[in-house]
N, C-alpha and C positions, 0 to 999 in steps of 0.2 A: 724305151721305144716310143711311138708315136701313135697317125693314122695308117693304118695297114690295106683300108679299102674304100674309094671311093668309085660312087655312080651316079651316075643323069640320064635324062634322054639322051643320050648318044651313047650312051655303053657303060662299061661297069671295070675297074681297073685293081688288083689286088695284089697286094707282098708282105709276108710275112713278116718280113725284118723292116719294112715301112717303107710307104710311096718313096717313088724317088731314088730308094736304093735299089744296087743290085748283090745281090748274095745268093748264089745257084747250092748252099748246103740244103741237103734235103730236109725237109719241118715234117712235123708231126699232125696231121689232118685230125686226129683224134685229141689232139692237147687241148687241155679247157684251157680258156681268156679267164684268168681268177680276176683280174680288173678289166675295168672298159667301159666304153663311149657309145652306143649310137644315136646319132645327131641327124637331121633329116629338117629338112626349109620345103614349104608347100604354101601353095595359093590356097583358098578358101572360097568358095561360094553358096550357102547352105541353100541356093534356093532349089539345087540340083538335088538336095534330100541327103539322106545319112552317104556319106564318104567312106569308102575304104583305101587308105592311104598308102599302108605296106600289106603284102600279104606272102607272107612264106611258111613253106609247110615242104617238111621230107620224113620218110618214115626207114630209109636202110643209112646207116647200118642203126637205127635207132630212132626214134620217135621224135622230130625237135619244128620245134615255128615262133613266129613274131607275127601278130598282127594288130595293126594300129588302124582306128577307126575314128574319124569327128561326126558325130552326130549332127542333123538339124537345131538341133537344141544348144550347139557348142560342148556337147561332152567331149572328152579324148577319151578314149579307150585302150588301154594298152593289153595283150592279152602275150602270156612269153611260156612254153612248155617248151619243158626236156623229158622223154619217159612218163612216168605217171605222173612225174612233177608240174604243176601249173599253176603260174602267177596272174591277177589280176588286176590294174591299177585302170581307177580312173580320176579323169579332174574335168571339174566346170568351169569353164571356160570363160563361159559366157561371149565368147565368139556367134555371134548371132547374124552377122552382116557379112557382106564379102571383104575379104580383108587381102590384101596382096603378098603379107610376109609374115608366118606363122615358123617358128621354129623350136624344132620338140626336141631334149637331151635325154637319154636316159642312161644313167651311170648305175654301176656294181663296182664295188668291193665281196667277193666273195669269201676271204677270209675273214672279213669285219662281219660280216654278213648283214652289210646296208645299203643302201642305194639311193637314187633320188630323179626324180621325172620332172624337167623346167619345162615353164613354156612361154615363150616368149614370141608378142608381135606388136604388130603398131599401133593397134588400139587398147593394148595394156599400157598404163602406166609404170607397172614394175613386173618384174618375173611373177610367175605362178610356179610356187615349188613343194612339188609335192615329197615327203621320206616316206620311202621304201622299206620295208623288214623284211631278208633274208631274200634277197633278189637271185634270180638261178644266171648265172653265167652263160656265154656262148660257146661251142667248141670254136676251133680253129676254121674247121670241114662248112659249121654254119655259116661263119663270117664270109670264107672264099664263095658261098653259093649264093649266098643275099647279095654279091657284086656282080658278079658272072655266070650264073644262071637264071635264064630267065626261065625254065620249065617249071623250078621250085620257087619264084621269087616274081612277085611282079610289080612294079612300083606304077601307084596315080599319076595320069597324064601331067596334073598338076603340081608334084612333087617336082623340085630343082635339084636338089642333090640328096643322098646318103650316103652318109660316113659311117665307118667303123675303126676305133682308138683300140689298143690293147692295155689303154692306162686311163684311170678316172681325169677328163678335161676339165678345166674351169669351164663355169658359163657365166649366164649374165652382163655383167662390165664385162666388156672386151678392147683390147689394143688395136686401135685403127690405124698408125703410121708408116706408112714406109722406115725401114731401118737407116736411107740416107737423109732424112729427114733432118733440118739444121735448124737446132733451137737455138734462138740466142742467151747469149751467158756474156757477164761484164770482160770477159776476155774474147768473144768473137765468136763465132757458129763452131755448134762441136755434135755431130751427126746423134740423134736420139738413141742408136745403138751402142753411143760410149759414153754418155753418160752416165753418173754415178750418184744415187741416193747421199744426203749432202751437201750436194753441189747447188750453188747460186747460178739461178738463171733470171733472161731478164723477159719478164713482161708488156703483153702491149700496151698499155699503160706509161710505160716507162720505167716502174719501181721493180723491185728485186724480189725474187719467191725463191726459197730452200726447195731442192727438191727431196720430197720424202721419200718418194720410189717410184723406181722406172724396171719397165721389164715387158716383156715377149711372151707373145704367144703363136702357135705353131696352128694354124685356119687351114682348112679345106680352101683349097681357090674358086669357090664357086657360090652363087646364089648373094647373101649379104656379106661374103666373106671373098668376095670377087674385087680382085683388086683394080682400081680405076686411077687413070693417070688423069691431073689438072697441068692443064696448058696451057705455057705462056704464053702470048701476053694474057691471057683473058682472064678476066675477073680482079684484074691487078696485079697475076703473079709473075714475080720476078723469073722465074725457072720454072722447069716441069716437077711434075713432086707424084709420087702414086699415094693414094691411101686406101681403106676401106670405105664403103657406100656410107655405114655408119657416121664416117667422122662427122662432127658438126663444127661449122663455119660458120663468123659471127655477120653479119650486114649492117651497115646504117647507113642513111642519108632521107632526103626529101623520100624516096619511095615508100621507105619504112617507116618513115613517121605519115605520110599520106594515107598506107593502104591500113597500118594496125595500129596506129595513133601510141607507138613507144619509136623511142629513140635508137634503138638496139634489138635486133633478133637472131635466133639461132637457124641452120635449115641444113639437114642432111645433105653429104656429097652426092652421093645416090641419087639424089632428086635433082641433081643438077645437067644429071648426066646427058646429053645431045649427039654425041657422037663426034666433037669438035673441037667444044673445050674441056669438054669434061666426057672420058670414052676409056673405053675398057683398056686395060693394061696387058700385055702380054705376061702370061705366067705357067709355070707349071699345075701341078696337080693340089702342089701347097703350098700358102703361104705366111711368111714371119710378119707380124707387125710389131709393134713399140706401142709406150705410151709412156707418158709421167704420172705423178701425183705429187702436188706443190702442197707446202706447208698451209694454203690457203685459195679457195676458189677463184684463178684469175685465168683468164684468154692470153694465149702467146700468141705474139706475132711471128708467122711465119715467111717468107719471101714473098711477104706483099699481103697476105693474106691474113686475119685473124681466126686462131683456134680453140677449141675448149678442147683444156688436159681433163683428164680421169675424171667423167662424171661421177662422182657415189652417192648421188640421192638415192635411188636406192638401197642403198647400206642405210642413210640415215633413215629411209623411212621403214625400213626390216633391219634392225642389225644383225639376225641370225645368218642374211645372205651371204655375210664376209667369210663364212665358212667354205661357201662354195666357187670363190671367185677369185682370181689371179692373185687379189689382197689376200689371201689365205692365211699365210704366215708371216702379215703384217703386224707387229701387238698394234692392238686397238689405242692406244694411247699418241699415236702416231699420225691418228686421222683428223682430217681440218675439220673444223665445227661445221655450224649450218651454212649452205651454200647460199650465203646472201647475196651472190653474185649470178643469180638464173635470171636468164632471160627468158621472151617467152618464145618456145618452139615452134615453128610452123609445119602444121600438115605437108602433104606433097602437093597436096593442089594450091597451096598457100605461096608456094616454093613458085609454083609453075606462072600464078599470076603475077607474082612481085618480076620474074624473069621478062614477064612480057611489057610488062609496065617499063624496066629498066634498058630495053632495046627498040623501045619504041619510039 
């Protein structure tokens, strides 16, 4: 199965058998979700004092709620009853400023009976991942209510989306490309969704990288997971291309070496975005992306444009995260050594100067 329910400020959308499809067999309102996902993207600004993020509460046919709180302090809170059963999790954050992109997972396995709380945003350098013991599952009846009702269910003006998965989602690394995405390979472009772990592809550079693994993941369409098309001509690209806000694109020239004295930097799509060359993409409710992972940290060129495949600094700087991430059921012996090919990242206001310097 998949995501069964998303919502935002404009409404709230749910199915059983997963967005997107249609299947009119009657479901079971009372069936427990034994696995599952809720994933939620919000703005931050503690100057407005402790946050309550999600808040749901029903008491027929039985006792059940979720409610998520960020503290002035950057606690998270998570608090989840069913019945007399009540779970408690929290994590510091250490979020203490306004931050624009805060995203919380929280996963069950209720037959393993474990779980795990990420949180992820732009002034972390890596995830923050909290494990869970013995995490309480959602029924069925909760999931439809936390999407479409708002009498039991009320979400932060500053919340962008919430999702609900009926199966444990990877987090952390995520797959930013469009599935027609054309990488080069010494036989010629061959679209990122056929390609094959194995396969020589070619770099921008010019020299040849194995690819160790490629593969997809199934995103809510909304928030950092909202798909944005780059368009040609601008920025060099040959074609239009969609990706995630995520991806990151390499830059150089005189601007780059002017404003950050290196020859080479990286800078989210997302931060690029003007409504022009770089603007929202038409989509549904979800969307598939791609990615690789080369035998070694190198940038592909893509029609015109330079990108970074599968970041895992992360993995290298925690390797326990490889548990929780699309690399899942990668053996570790498979992963390229240290990324001696990082460049240095630029903030969004870093992004935004270098753009104005560049059209000026």
């Amino acid at each position: 199965m998949s995501w069964i329910g998303l919502r935002d400020a404009r409404g709230g959308v749910f199915s059983a058998v997963g967005l997107g499809r249609v299947d009119r067999t009657p479901f079971d309102l009372n069936a427990v979700l034994a696995h599952g996902t809720v994933m939620f993207e919000f703005a931050s600004d503690p100057r407005v004092g402790d946050q309550t993020l999600l808040n749901y509460g029903a008491t027929h046919p039985w006792a059940a709620g979720m409610k998520m709180t960020l503290g002035a302090d950057g606690v998270l809170c998570l608090s989840h009853w069913t019945g007399a059963q009540r779970r408690v999790y929290r994590v510091a954050t250490g979020l203490v400023t306004v931050t624009k992109s805060i995203t919380v997972s929280y996963t069950w396995d209720a037959p393993l009976r474990r779980g795990v709380m990420v949180v992820e945003a732009t002034g972390l350098t890596a995830p923050i991942v909290l494990e869970v013991p013995a995490p309480l599952p959602l029924s069925v009846r909760d999931a439809m209510r936390m999407m479409s009702d708002r009498q039991h269910c009320a979400i932060n003006s500053n919340l962008r989306f919430l999702a609900i998965a009926d199966e444990v989602m990877p987090i952390g690394v995520l797959p930013t490309l469009g599935g027609a995405t054309l990488i080069q390979t010494p036989k010629g472009g061959v679209p990122v969704s056929k390609l094959r772990a194995g396969q020589m592809v070619t770099t921008a550079s010019g020299s040849t990288c194995q690819v160790r693994w490629v593969g997809s993941a199934l995103l809510p369409a909304r928030g950092r997971f909202a798909p944005l098309t780059l368009r040609a001509p601008y920025h060099g690209l040959r074609h239009d291309m969609v990706v995630a806000p995520d991806q990151k694109l390499r830059a150089r020239g005189p601007e780059v070496e002017y404003l950050f004295g290196t020859a080479q930097i990286s800078m989210r799509a997302g931060d690029l975005e003007d409504g022009v060359s770089v603007r929202a993409a038409s989509s549904a409710l979800v969307h598939r992306y791609w990615q690789v992972m080369l035998d070694r940290p190198e940038p592909l060129a893509v029609a015109g444009l330079v990108f970074d495949s599968l970041d895992i600094g992360a993995i290298q700087t925690d390797p326990s995260l490889r548990t929780h991430l699309v690399l899942a059921n990668l053996p570790p012996e498979l992963l390229p050594g240290d990324n001696h090919n990082a460049v240095p990242h630029l903030k969004s206001y870093e992004t935004l100067t270098l753009r104005k310097l560049q059209v000026a």
